[in-house]
C-alpha angles and dihedrals in degrees: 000000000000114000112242099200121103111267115220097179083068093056083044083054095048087056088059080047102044097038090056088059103055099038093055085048095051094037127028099163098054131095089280103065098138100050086121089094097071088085074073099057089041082061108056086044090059101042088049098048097041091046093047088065098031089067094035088062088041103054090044086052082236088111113128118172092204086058089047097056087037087071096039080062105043091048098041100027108065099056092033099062085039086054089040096047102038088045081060110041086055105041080056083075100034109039142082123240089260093049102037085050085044098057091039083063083048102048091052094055090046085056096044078043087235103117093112088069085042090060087039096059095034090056122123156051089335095036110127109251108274085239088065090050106087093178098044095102085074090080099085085042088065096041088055098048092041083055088053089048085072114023104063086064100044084043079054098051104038108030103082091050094059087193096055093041088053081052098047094046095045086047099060097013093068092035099057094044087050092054091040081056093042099042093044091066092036114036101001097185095059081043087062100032107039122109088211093051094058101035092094087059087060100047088042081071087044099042087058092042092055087049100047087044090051088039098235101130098093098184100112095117086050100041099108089046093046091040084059094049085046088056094048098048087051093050112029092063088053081058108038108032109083118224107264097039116139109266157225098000123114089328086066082070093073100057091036092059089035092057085041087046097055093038093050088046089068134215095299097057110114103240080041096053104034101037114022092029087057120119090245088052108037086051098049087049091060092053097043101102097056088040081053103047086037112051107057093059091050086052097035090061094038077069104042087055094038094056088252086298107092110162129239090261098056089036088063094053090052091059097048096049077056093059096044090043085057100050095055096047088059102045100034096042121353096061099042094057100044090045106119082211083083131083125220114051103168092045081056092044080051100057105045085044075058097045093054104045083056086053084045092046093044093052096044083049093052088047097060092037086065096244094314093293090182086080098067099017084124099062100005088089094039100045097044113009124203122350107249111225082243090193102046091047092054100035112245122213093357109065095356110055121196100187136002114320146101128295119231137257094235087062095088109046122220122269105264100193112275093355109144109237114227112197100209103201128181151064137312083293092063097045085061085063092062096080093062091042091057089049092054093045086065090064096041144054098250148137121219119212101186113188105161129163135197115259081346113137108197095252104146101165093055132075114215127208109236102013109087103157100051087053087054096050090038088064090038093057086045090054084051097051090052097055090038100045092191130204087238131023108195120197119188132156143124099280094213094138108105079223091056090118098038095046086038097056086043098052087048087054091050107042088045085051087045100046115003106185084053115115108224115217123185120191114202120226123286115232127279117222120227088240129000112300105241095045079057101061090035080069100042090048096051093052097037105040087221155095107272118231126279081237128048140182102213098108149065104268088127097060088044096048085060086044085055089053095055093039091046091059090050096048093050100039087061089045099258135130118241115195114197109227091203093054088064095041107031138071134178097278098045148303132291112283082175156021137198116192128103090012127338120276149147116257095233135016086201141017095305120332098116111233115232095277095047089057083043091058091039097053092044084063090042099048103110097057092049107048127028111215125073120266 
């Protein structure tokens, strides 16, 4: 039979959990660069603990789901509105219009506990950096109760028939950990965000719950050894998977049957006695939940205000204002209204129902009031002017491809009599440049050929690990280039790659085998700003009381002016032309935060990748090496 009692070693287990996270947060360069997967093990916790009572009332014919969902709100609810409604209050005060619309859209889905679907749908190239996010860490919160959504009823409907439950959970068991396999090496984001991805993490807790509370387990003479291989599985992947490793995936599987194995191993069990049932640990596992809600949006804004850069100093403090932050939230308002010493339970349901549809209601209000513009109406227009349609002016999933697709036919305009063709090749770097192509084209008698392809350098002749599908578009645009034989090729990209000159000389040779009467230009990279560019004059703007400068240091146009240099002897040695971005669009005392020809309009709406006007304003400089005649 299940045991009853409350089990410690599991709150011990939730710090292992907890902790993972926000040191992985904090620090992602540390040792601990894989502590993400603690939302795992706080999966197969939850899915063991709520469908050990969930079949304990059923059995017993007590079960309600009112009264279910009574006590999801009671224990989720209370720190969640206070985290919803502070992240807003302050980022009233911190963000921009865009941003401040962006995390009102957040807040509401937090509050619908939909903001898994939100990230979903916001994922890819434009997407805003996950540090910038302070409401990002929802997500696993609306996978779990979507997952509860569903599970109650099929617990209902299969577990007093123990052959039709195995199938069930074998059915979608094994289905949802296939797809969670197949979707991380081919769309990685609906891999990480999708309920149906994660679901087998869940079931994983339930599934052990249904076998300890029919006692076929059977592991009680090896509990202390298999409490030790648990421990492992939950920890070595923290210190061994790099941050941007693919996940979950099949990898997901080690922490998942290390949290099953502790848990299975039971509260005698000696890594589960003497460790997680600790005071320290016991005592940080009570608080997880709120260190968990509250640390990514302390961390989120340290960002936002360090220019994405906090040190360690003020990073520690973040995490101890966490702490205190969390300790207050149980024992001020999470305890009191889950005391069963109190009366009342579904007035207090009530109320917090009432508190989160007003956090709903507010981010949904700062959505449609476009981030509350009214607070910076007087120098929004003027810092920034108008937001481009990014995706419509390069040309988004038709000639720059963020993932794996078709390019389209408009790509390649059609041959307008002697009309010199320019292939323009790169990354998202080098889809920015379009727009400035298409308003010199108005001026000269060209063709464009766009084949762009999301973090692709144009390195033909290498084959890169872990970009398949780069190296595959790389040898399809030299293919192109080969049956176009165009009058330009343009590369353009970041060079960021350490084989940049390598891959670079390689891809002139290629492309001179391949069309010989082809000119060859390579555009250098255009500077990075040490934070997005709008959040950099926001805050100029806010300690000055003035309109920044239409030039800024705050970049590293230093570092990309030596890059030019390297790149520039390779170019010419291959008989190329290499063209420097920064020397357009730098000067001494900075670099362009703004242009105003032939409209007004900020240089970057992030860190680098140049706005319409900005290529305009590029390609204008840029004129004589890419057409022949005179304009």
């Amino acid at each position: 039979m299940l045991e009853k009692t409350y089990r410690p070693d599991i709150d011990g287990l939730r710090t292992i959990a907890v902790l993972g996270v926000i040191l992985f947060h904090a620090f992602p360069n540390s040792p601990f660069s894989g502590g993400y997967i603690g939302v795992d093990i706080f999966f197969v916790i939850s899915g063991f603990l709520i469908t050990s009572i969930l079949l304990r009332e059923q059995q017993t014919n007590t079960f309600s789901i009112l009264r279910f969902y009574q006590r999801r709100v009671l224990r989720i609810f209370p720190a969640l509105c206070l985290v919803l409604l502070s992240v807003l209050v302050v980022g009233f005060y911190l963000l921009l219009p865009s941003e401040y619309a962006a995390l009102g859209k957040h807040v509401a889905s937090g509050a619908l506990f939909s903001a898994n679907f939100a990230y979903w749908y916001e994922a890819g190239y434009f997407d805003t950096s996950s540090e910038f996010k302070p409401l990002l860490h929802l997500w696993s919160l609306g996978v779990e109760e979507q997952f509860y959504i569903v599970w109650p009823l099929l617990l209902a409907m299969t577990h007093h028939r123990p052959k039709l439950f195995r199938l069930m959970l074998c059915c979608t068991g094994l289905t949802s950990f296939s797809a969670s396999v197949y979707l991380t090496y081919t769309h990685p984001a609906a891999a990480f965000f999708a309920p149906f991805s994660r679901y087998w993490e869940l079931m994983a807790g339930g599934a052990l719950a249904y076998w300890i509370r029919n006692g076929s387990l059977g592991v009680a003479h090896l509990k202390s050894p298999l409490a030790i291989l648990g421990a492992f599985l939950c920890l070595a992947p923290m210190l061994i998977l790099a941050k941007d490793a693919l996940f979950p995936g099949w990898v997901a599987a080690l922490p998942v049957f290390g949290a099953a194995l502790l848990i299975a191993s039971g509260p005698s069990a000696w890594f589960n006695r003497v460790v997680l049932s600790s005071f320290l640990f016991r005592s940080i596992g009570l608080i997880s939940y709120p260190l968990y809600l509250w640390h990514w949006p302390l961390l989120a804004y340290l960002h936002i205000t360090q220019d994405g850069k906090p040190s360690t100093e003020k990073v520690a403090m973040a995490i101890v204002a966490t702490f205190m932050l969390s300790i207050a939230t149980y024992f001020l308002l999470e305890k009191p209204l889950r005391s069963k010493s109190h009366s009342g339970a579904g007035k207090k349901m009530g109320g917090l129902v009432f508190v989160m549809v007003i956090a709903c209601a507010l981010g949904i209000n700062v959505y449609h009031r476009d981030g509350m513009a009214f607070r910076l109406m007087k120098i929004s227009p003027e810092l920034t002017g108008k937001k481009p349609d990014i995706q419509a002016e390069w040309r988004t999933g038709r000639c720059f491809l963020e993932e794996s697709s078709t390019f389209s036919p408009e790509c390649l305009e059609a041959k307008k009599g002697k009309a010199e063709t320019v292939f323009l090749w790169g990354d998202s770097h080098a889809a920015s440049l379009y727009p400035g192509l298409r308003s010199l084209q108005e001026k000269a008698d060209m063709r464009i050929s766009q084949y762009t392809t999301s973090g692709c350098e144009p390195y033909p002749g290498l084959t890169l690990p872990n970009q398949l599908y780069c190296n595959e578009a790389n040898r399809e645009n030299m293919q192109r280039v080969r049956s176009l034989q165009p009058t330009l090729v343009i590369l353009h990209s970041r060079w960021l790659n350490k084989l940049a000159p390598q891959g670079l000389a390689q891809a002139l040779d290629m492309i001179k085998q391949a069309s010989p009467h082809s000119k060859i230009l390579v555009i250098g990279a255009s500077p990075t700003w040490n934070d997005e560019l709008p959040r950099i004059l926001f805050r100029r703007y806010r300690s000055e009381g003035d309109k920044p400068s239409d030039y800024l240091p705050d970049n590293d146009a230093s570092k990309v002016r030596y890059q030019d240099e390297q790149l520039r002897k390779i170019v010419i040695s291959k008989g190329g032309i290499f063209a420097s971005s920064v020397q357009v669009l730098c000067r001494q005392e900075g670099c362009l935060t703004r242009v105003y020809k032939p409209q007004p309009m900020i240089s970057s709406m992030d860190s680098g990748h140049l706005t319409p006007e900005a290529a305009k304003y590029l390609v204008a400089h840029l004129k004589n090496l890419i057409v022949n005649e005179p304009i």
